[in-house]
DSSP file (Angstrom, degrees, kcal/mol; ACC not computed):
  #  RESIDUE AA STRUCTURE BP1 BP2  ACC     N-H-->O    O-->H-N    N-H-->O    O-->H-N    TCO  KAPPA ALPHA  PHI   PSI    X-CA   Y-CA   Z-CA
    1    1 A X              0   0    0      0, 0.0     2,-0.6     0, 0.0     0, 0.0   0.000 360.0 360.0 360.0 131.2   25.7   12.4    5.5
    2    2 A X        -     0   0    0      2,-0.0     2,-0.6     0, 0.0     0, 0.0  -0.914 360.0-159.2-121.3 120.5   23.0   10.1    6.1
    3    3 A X        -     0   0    0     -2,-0.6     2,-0.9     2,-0.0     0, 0.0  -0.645   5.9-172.7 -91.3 108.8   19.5   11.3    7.0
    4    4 A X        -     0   0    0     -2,-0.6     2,-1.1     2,-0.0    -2,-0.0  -0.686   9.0-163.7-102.3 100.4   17.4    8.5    8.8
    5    5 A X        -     0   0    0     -2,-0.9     2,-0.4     2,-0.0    -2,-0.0  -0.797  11.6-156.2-118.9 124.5   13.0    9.9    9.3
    6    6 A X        -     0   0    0     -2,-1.1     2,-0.5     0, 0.0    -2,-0.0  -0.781   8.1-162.3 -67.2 115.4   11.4    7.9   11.6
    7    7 A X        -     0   0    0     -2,-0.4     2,-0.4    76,-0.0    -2,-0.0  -0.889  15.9-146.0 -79.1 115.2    7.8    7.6   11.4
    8    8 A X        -     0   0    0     -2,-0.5     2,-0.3     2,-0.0    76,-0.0  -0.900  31.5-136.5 -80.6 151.7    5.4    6.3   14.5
    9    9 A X        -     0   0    0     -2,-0.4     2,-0.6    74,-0.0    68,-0.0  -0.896  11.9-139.0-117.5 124.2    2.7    4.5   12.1
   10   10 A X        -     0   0    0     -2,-0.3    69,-1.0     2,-0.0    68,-0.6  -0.749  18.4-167.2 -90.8 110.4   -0.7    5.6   13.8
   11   11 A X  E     -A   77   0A   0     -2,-0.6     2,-0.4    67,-0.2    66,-0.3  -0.847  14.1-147.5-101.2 145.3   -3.4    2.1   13.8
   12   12 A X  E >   -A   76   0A   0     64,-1.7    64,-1.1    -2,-0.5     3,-0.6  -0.970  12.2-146.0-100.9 124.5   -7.0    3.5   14.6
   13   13 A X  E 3  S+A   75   0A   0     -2,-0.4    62,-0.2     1,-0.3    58,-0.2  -0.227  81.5  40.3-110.2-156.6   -8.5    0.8   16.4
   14   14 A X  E 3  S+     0   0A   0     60,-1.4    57,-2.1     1,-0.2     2,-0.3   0.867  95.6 132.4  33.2  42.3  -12.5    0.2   15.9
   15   15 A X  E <   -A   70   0A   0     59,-0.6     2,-0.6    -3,-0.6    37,-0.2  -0.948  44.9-177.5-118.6 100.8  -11.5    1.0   12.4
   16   16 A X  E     -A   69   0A   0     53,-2.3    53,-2.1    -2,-0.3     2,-0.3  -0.881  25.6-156.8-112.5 113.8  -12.6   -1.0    9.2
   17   17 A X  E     -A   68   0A   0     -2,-0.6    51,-0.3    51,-0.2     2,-0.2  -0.653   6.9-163.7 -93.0 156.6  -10.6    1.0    6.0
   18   18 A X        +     0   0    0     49,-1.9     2,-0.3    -2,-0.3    49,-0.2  -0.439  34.2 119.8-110.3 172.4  -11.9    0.7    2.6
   19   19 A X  S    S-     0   0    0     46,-0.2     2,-0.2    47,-0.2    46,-0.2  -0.899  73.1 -43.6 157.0-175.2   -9.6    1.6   -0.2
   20   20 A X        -     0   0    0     -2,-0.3    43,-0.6    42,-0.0     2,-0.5  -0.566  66.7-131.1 -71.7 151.3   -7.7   -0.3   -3.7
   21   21 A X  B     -E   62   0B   0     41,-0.3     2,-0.4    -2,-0.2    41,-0.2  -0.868  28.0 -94.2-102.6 144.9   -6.4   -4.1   -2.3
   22   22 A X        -     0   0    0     39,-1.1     3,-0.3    -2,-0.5    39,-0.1  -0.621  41.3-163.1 -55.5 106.1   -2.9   -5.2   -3.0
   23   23 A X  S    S+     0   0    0     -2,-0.4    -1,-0.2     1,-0.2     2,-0.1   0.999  72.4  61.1 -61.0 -72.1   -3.5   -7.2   -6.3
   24   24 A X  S    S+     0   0    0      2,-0.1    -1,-0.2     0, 0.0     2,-0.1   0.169 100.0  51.3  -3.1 -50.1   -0.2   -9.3   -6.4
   25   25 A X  S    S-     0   0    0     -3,-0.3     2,-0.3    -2,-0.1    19,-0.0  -0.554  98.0 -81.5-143.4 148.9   -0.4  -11.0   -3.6
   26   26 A X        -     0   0    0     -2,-0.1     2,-0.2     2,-0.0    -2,-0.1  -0.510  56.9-135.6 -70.3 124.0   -2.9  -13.4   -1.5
   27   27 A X  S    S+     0   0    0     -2,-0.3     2,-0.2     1,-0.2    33,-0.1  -0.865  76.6  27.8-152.9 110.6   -5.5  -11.1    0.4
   28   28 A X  S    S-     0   0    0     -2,-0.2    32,-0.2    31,-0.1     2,-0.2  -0.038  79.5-159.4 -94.2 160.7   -6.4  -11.3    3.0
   29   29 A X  E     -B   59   0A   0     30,-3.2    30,-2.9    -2,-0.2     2,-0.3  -0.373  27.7-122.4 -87.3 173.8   -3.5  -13.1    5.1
   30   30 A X  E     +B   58   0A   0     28,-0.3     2,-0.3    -2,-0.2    28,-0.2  -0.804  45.1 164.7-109.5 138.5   -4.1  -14.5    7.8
   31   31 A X        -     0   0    0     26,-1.0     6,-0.2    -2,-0.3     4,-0.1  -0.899  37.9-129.9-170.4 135.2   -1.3  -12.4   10.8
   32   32 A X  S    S+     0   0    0     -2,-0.3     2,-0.3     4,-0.2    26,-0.1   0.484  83.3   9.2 -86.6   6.9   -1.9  -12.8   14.6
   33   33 A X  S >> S-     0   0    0     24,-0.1     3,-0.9     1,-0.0     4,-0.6  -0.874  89.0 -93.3-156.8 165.7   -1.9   -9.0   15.6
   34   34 A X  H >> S+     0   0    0     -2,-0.3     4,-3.0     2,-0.3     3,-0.9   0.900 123.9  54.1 -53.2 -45.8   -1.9   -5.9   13.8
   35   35 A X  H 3> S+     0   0    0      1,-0.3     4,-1.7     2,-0.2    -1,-0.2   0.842 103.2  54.9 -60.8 -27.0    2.0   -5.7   13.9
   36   36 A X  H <4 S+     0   0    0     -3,-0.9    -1,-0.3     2,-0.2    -2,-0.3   0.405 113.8  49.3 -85.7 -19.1    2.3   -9.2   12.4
   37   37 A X  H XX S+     0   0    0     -3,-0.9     3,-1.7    -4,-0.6     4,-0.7   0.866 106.2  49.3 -44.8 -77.6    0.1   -7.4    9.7
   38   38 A X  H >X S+     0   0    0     -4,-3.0     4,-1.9     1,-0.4     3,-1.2   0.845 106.0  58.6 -50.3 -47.7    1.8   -4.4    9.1
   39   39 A X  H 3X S+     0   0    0     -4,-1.7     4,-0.8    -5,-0.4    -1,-0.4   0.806  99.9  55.7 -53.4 -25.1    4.8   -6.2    8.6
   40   40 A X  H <4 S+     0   0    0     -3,-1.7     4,-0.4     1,-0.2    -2,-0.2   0.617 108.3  50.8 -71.5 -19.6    3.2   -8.2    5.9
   41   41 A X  H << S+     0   0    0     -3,-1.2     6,-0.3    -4,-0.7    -1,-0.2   0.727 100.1  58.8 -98.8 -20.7    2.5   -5.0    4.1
   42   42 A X  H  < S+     0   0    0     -4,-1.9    -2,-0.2    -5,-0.2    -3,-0.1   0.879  95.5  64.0 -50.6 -31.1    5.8   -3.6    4.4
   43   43 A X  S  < S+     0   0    0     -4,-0.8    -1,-0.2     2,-0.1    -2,-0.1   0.925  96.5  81.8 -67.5 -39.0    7.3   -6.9    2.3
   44   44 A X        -     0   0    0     -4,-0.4    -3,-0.0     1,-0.2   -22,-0.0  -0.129  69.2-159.6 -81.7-169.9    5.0   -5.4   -0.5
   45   45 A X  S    S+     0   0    0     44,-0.0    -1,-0.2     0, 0.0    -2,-0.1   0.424  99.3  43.1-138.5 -30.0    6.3   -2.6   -2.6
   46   46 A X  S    S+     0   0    0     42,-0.1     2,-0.4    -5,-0.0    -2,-0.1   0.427  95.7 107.5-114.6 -10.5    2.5   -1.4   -3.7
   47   47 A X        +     0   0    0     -6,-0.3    16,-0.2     1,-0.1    40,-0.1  -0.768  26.5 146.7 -80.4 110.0    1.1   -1.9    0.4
   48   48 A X        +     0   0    0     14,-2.1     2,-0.2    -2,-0.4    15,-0.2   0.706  56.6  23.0-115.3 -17.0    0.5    1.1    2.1
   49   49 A X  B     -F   62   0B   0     13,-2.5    13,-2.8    15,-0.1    29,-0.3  -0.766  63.0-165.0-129.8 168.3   -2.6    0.7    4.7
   50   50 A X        -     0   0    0     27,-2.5    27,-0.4    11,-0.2     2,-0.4  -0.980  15.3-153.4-149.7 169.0   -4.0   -2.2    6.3
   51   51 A X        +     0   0    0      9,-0.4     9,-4.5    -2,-0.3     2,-0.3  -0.988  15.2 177.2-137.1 128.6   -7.0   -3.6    8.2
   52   52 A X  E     -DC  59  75A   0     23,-2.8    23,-2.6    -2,-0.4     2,-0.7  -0.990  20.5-138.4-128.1 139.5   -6.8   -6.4   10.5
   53   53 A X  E  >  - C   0  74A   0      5,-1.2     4,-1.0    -2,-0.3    21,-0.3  -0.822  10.2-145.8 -99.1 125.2   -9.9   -8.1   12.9
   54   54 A X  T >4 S+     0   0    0     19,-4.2     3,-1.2    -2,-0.7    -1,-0.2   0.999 102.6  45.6 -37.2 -80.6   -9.0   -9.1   16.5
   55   55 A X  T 34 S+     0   0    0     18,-0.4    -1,-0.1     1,-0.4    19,-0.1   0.671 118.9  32.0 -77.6 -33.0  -11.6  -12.1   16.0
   56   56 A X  T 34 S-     0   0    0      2,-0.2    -1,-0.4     1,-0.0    -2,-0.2   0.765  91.3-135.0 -92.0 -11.0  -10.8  -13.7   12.2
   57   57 A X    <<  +     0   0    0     -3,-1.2   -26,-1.0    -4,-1.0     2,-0.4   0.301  50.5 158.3  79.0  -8.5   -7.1  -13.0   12.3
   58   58 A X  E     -B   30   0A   0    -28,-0.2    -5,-1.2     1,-0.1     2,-0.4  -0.552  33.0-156.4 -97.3 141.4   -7.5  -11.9    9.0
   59   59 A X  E     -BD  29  52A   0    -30,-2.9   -30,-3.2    -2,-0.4     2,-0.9  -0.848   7.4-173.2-118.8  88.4   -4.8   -9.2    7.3
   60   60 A X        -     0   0    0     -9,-4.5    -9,-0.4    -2,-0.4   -11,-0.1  -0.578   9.1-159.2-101.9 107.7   -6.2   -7.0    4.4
   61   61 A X        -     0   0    0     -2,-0.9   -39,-1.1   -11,-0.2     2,-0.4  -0.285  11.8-169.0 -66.0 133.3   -3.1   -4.8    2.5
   62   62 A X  B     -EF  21  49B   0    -13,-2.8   -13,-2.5   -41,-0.2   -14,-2.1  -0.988  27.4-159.7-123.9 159.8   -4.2   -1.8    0.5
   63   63 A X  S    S+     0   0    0    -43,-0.6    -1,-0.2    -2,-0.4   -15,-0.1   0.873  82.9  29.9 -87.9 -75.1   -2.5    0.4   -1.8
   64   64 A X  S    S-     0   0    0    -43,-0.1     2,-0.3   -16,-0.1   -15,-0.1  -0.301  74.0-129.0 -82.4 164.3   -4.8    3.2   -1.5
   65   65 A X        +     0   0    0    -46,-0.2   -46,-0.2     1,-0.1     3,-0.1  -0.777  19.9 174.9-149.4 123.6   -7.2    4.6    1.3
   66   66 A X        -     0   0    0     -2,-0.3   -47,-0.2     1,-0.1    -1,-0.1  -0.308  52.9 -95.2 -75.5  36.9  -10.6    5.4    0.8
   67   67 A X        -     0   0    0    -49,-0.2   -49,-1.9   -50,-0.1     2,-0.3  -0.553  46.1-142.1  76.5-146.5  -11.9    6.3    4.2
   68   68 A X  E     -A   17   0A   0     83,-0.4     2,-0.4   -51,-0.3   -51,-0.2  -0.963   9.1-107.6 176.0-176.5  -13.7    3.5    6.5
   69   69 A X  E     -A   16   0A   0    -53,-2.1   -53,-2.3    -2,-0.3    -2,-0.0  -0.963  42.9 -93.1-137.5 159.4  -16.6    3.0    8.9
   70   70 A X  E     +A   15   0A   0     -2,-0.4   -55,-0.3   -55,-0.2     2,-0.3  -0.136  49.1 178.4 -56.9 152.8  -16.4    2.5   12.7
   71   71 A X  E >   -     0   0A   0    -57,-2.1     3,-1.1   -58,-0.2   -56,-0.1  -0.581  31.4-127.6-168.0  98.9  -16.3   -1.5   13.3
   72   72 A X  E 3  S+     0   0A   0     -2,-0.3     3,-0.1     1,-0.2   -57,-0.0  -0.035  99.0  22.9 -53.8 143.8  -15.9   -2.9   16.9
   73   73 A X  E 3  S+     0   0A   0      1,-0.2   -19,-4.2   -20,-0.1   -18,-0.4   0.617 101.4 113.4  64.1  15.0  -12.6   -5.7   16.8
   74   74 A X  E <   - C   0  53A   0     -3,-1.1   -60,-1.4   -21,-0.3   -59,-0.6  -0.724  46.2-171.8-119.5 132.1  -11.1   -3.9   13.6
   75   75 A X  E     +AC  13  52A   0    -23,-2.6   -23,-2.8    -2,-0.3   -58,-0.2  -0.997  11.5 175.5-136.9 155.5   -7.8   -2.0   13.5
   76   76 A X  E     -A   12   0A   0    -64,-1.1   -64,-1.7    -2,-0.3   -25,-0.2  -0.673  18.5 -37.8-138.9-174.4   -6.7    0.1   10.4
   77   77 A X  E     -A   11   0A   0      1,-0.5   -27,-2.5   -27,-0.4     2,-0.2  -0.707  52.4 -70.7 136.8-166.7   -3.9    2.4    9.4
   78   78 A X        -     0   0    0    -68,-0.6     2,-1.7   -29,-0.3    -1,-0.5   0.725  53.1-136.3 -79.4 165.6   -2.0    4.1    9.3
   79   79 A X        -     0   0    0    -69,-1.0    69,-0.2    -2,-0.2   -30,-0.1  -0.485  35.6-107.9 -73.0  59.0   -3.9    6.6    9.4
   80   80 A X        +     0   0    0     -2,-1.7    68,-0.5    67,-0.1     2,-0.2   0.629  48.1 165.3 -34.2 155.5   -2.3    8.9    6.6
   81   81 A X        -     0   0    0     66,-0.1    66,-0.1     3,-0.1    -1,-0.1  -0.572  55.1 -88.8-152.5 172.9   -0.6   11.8    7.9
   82   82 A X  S    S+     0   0    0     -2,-0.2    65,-0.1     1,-0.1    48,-0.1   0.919 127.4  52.3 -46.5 -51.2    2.1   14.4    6.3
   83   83 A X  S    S+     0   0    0     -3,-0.1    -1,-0.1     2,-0.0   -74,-0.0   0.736  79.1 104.4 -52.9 -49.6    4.5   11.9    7.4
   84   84 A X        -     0   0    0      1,-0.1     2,-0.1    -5,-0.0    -3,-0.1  -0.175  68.0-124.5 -72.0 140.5    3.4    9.1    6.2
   85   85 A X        -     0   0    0      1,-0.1     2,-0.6    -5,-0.0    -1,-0.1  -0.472  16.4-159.6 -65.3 125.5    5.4    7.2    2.7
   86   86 A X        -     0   0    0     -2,-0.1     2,-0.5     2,-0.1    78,-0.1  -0.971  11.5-178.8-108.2  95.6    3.1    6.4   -0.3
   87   87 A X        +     0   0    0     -2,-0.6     2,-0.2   -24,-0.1    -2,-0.0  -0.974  31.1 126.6 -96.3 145.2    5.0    3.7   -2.4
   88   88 A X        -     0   0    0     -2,-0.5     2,-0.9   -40,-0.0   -42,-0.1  -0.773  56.2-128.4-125.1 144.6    2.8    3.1   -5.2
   89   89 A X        +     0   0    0     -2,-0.2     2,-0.2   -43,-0.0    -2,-0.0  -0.802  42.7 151.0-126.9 115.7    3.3    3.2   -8.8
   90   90 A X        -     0   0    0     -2,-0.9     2,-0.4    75,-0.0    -2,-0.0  -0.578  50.3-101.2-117.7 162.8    0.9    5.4  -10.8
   91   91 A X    >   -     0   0    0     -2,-0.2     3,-0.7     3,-0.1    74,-0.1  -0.687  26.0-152.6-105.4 153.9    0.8    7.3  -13.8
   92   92 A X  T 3   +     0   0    0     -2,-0.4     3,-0.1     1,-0.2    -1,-0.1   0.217  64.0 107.1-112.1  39.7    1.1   11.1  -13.0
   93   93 A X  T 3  S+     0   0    0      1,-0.2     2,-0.3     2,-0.0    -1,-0.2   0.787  89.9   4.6 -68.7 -35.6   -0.8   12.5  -16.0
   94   94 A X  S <  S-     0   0    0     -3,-0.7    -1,-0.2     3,-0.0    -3,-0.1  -0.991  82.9-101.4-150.7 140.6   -4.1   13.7  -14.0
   95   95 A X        -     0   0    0     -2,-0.3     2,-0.9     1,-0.1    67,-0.1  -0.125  34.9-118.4 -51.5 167.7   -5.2   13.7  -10.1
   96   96 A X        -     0   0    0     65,-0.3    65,-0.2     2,-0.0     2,-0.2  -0.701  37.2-179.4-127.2 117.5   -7.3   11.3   -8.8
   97   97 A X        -     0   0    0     -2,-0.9     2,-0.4    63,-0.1    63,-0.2  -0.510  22.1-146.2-118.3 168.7  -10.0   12.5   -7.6
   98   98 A X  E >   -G  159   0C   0     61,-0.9    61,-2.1    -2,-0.2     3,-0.9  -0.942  23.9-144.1-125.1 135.0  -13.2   11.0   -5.9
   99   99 A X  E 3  S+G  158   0C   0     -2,-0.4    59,-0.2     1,-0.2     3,-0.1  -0.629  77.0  24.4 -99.0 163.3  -16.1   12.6   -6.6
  100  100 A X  E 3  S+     0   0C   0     57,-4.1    54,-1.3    -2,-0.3     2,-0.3   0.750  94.4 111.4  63.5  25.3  -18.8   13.0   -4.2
  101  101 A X  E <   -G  153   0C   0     -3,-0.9     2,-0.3    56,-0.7    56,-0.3  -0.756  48.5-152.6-130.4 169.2  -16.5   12.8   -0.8
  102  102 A X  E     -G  152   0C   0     50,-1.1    50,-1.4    -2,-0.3     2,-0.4  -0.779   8.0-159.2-150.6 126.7  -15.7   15.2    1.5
  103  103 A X  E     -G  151   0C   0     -2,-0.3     2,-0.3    48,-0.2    48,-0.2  -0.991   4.6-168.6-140.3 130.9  -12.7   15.0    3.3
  104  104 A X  E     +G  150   0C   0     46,-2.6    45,-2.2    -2,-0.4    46,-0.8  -0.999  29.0 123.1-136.3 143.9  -12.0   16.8    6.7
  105  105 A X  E     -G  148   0C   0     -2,-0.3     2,-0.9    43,-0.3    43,-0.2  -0.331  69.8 -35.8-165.9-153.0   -8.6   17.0    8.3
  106  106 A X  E     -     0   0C   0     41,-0.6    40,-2.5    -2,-0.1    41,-0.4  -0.879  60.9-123.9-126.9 153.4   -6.8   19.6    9.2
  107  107 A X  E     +G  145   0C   0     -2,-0.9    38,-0.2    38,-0.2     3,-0.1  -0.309  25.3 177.5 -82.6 135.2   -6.9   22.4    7.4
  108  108 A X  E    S-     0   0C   0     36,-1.1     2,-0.4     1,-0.4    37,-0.1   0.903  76.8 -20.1-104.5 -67.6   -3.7   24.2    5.8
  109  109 A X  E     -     0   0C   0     35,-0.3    35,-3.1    33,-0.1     2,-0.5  -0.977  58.3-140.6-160.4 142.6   -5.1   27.0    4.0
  110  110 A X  E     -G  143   0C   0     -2,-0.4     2,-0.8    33,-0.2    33,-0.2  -0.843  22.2-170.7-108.0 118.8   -9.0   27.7    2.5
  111  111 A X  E     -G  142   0C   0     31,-4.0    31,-2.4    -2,-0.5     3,-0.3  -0.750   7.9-151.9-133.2 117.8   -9.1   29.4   -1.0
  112  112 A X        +     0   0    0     -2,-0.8    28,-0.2    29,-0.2    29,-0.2  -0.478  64.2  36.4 -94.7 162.3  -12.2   30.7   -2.4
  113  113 A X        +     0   0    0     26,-0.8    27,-0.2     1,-0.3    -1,-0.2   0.371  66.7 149.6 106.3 -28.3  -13.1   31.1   -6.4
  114  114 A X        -     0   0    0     26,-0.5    -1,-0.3    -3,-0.3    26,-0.1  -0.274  32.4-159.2 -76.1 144.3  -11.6   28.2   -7.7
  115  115 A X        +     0   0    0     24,-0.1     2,-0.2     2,-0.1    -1,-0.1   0.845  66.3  22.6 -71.5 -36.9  -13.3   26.6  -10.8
  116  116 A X     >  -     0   0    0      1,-0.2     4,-1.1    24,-0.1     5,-0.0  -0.775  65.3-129.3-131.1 149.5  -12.3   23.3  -11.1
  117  117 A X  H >> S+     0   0    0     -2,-0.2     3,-2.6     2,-0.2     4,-1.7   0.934 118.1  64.4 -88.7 -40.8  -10.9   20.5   -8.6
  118  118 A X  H >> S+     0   0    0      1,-0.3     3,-1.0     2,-0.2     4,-0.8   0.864 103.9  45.2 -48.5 -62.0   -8.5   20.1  -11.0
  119  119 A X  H 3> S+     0   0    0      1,-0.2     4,-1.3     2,-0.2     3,-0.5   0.831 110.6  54.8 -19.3 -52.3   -7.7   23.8   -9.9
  120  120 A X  H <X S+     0   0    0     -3,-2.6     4,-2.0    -4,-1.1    -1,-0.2   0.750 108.4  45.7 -65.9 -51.4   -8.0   22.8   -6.6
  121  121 A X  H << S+     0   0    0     -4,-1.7     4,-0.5    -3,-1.0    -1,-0.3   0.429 104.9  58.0 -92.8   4.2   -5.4   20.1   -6.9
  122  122 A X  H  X S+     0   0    0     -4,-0.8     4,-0.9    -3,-0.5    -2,-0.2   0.678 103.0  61.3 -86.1 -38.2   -3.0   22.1   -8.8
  123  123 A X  H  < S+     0   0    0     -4,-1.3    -2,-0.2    -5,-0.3    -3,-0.1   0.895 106.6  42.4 -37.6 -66.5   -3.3   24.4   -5.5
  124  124 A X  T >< S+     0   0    0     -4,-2.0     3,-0.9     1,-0.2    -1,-0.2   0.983 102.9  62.9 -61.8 -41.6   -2.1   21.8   -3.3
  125  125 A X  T 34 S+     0   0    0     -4,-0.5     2,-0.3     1,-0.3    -1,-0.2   0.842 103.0  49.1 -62.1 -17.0    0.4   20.7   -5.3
  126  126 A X  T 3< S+     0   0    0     -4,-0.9    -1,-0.3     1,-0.1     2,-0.2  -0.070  99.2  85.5 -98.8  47.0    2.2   24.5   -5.0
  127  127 A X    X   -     0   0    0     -3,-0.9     3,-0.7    -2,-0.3    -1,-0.1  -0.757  68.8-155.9-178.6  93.5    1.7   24.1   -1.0
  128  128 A X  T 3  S+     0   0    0      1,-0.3     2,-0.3    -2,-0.2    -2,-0.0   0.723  97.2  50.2 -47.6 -39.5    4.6   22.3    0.6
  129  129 A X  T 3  S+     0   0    0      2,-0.0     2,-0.4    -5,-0.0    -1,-0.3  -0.395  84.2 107.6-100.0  62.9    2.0   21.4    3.5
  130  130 A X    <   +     0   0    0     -3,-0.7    16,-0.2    -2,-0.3    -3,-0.2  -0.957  20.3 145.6-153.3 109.8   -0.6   20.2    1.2
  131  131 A X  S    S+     0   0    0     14,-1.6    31,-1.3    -2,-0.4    15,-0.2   0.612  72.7  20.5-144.1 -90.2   -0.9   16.4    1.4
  132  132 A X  E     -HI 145 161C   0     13,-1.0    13,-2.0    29,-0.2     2,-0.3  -0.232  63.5-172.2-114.1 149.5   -5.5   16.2    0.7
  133  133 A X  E     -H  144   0C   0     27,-2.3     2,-0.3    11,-0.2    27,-0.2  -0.985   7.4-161.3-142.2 174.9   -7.7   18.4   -0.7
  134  134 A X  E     -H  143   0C   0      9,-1.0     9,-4.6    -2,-0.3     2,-0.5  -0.993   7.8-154.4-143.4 176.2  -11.4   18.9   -1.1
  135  135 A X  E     -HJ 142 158C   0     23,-4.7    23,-1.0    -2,-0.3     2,-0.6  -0.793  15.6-150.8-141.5  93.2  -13.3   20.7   -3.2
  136  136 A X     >  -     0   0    0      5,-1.9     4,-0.9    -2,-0.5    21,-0.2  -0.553  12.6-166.3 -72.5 121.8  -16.8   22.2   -3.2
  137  137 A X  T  4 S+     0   0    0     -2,-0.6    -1,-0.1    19,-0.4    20,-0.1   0.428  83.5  47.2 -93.6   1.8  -17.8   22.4   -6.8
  138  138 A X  T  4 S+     0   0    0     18,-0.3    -1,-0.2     3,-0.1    -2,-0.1   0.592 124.8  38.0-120.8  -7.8  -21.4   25.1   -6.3
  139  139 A X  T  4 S-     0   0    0     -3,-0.2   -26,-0.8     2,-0.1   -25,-0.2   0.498  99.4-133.3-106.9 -18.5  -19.0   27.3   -4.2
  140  140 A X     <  +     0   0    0     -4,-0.9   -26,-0.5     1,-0.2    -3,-0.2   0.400  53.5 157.0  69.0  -1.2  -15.5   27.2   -5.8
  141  141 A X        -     0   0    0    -29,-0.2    -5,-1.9   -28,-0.1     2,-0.5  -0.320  27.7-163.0 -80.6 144.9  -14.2   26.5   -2.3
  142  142 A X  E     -GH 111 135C   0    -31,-2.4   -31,-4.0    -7,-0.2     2,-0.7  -0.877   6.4-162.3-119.4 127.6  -11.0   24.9   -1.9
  143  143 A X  E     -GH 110 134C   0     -9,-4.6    -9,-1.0    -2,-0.5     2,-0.3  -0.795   8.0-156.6 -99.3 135.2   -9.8   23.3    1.3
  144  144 A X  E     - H   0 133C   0    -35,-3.1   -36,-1.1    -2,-0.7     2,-0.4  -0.870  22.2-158.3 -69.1 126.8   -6.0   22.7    1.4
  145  145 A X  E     -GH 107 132C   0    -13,-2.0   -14,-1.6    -2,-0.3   -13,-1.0  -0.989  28.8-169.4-122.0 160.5   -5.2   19.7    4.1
  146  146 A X  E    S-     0   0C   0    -40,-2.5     2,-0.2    -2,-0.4   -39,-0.1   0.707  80.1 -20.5 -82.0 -48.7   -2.6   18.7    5.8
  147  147 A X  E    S-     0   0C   0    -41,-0.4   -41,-0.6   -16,-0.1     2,-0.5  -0.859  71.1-127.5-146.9 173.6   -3.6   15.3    7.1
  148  148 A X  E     -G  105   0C   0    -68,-0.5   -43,-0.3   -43,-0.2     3,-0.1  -0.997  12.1-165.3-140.3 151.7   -7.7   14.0    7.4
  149  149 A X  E    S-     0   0C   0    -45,-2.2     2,-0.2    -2,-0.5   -44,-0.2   0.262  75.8 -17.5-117.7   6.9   -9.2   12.7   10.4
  150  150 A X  E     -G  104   0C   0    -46,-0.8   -46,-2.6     2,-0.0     2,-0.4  -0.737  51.9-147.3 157.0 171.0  -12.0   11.5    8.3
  151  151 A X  E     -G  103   0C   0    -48,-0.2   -83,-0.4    -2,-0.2     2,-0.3  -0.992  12.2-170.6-157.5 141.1  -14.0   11.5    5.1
  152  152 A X  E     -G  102   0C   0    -50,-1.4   -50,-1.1    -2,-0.4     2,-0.3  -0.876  41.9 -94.4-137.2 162.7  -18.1   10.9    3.8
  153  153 A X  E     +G  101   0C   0     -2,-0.3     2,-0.3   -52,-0.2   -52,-0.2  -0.736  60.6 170.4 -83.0 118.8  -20.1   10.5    0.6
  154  154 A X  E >   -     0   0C   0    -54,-1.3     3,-0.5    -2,-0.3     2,-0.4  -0.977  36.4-112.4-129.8 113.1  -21.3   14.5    0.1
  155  155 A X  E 3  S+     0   0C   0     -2,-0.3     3,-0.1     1,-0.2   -54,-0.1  -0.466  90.9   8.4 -72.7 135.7  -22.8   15.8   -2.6
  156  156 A X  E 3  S+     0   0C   0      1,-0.4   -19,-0.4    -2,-0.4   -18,-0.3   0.957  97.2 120.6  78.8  39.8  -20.9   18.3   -4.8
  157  157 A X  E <   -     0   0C   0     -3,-0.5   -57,-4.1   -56,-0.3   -56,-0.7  -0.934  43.7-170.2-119.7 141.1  -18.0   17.7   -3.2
  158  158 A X  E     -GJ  99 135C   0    -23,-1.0   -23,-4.7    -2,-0.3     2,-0.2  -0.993   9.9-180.0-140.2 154.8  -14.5   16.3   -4.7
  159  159 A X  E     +G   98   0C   0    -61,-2.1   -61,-0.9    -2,-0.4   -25,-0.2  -0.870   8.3 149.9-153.7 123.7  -11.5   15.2   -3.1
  160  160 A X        -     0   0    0     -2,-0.2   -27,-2.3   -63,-0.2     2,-0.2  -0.226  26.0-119.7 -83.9-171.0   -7.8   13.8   -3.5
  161  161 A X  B     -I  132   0C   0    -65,-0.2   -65,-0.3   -29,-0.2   -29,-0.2  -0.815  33.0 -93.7-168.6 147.2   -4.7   13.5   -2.4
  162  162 A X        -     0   0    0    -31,-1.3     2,-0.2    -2,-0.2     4,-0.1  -0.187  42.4-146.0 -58.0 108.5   -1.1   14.2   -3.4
  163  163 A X        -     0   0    0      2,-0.2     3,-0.3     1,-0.1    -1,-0.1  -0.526  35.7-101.1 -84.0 175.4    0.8   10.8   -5.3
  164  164 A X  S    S+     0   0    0      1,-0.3     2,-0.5    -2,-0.2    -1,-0.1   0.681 123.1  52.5 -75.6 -17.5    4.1   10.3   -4.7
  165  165 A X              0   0    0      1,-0.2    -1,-0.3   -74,-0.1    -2,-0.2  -0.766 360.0 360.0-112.4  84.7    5.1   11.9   -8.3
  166  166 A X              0   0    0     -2,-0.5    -1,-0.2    -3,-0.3    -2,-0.1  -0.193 360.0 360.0 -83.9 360.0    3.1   15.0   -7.5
């Protein structure tokens, strides 16, 4: 039996993403639409998002993604989702967490009390629909998400997200 999951890959467009760059490889490429992009991050093994401008042509790969700011002639993605495949190769010793973000998404489950994000991220990991989390550190609250529809510099806030050996 062979199990085939299809993914639509969601680009956001007036979208400039921030995030780690695909060392390996020369970046940015040069690709004459966002699809001619994406493909260029598929080739890589460690490429998971990208951002491409309408106006330079130019095709920037990331491994990780660190949020982004609105940018007229800019497309990014995809946008992470549950769906979406995280190839990256990491060490799975500790989360990784960013301190001082905020992440808001939609929300799987809210759990108040918790001490630690580390807590917090042990939380998601035992929550099958748990992809992001964040984590108010003067409140103990912990948000479970599912997906995020965006993310800001907050203070007293931490936030992650689930690596592929969680």
């Amino acid at each position: 039996t062979t199990t085939t999951t299809t993914t639509k890959k969601q680009f956001k467009s007036k979208w400039l993403m921030r995030g780690d760059k695909v060392a390996d490889t020369e970046n940015p490429k040069m690709a004459r639409n966002v699809k001619v992009c994406w493909s260029k991050c598929e080739e890589k093994l460690t490429c998971n998002f990208i951002s491409w401008s309408k106006k330079s042509k130019k095709c920037t790969l990331f491994k990780t993604y660190k949020g982004g700011k609105k940018k007229n002639g800019c497309f990014s993605g995809p946008i992470p989702d549950q769906t979406t495949t995280m190839q990256e190769t990491t060490t799975c010793s500790s989360p990784a967490l960013r301190k001082n973000w905020k992440l808001v998404g939609k929300i799987v489950k809210t759990i108040r009390g918790v001490r630690k994000a580390a807590d917090c991220w042990g939380k998601c990991r035992a929550n099958n629909k748990c992809v992001f989390f964040t984590w108010k550190k003067n409140s103990g609250k912990c948000v479970l998400l599912e997906s995020f529809t965006s993310g800001k510099r907050k203070t007293g806030f931490v936030s992650g997200m689930l690596t592929s050996c969680d």
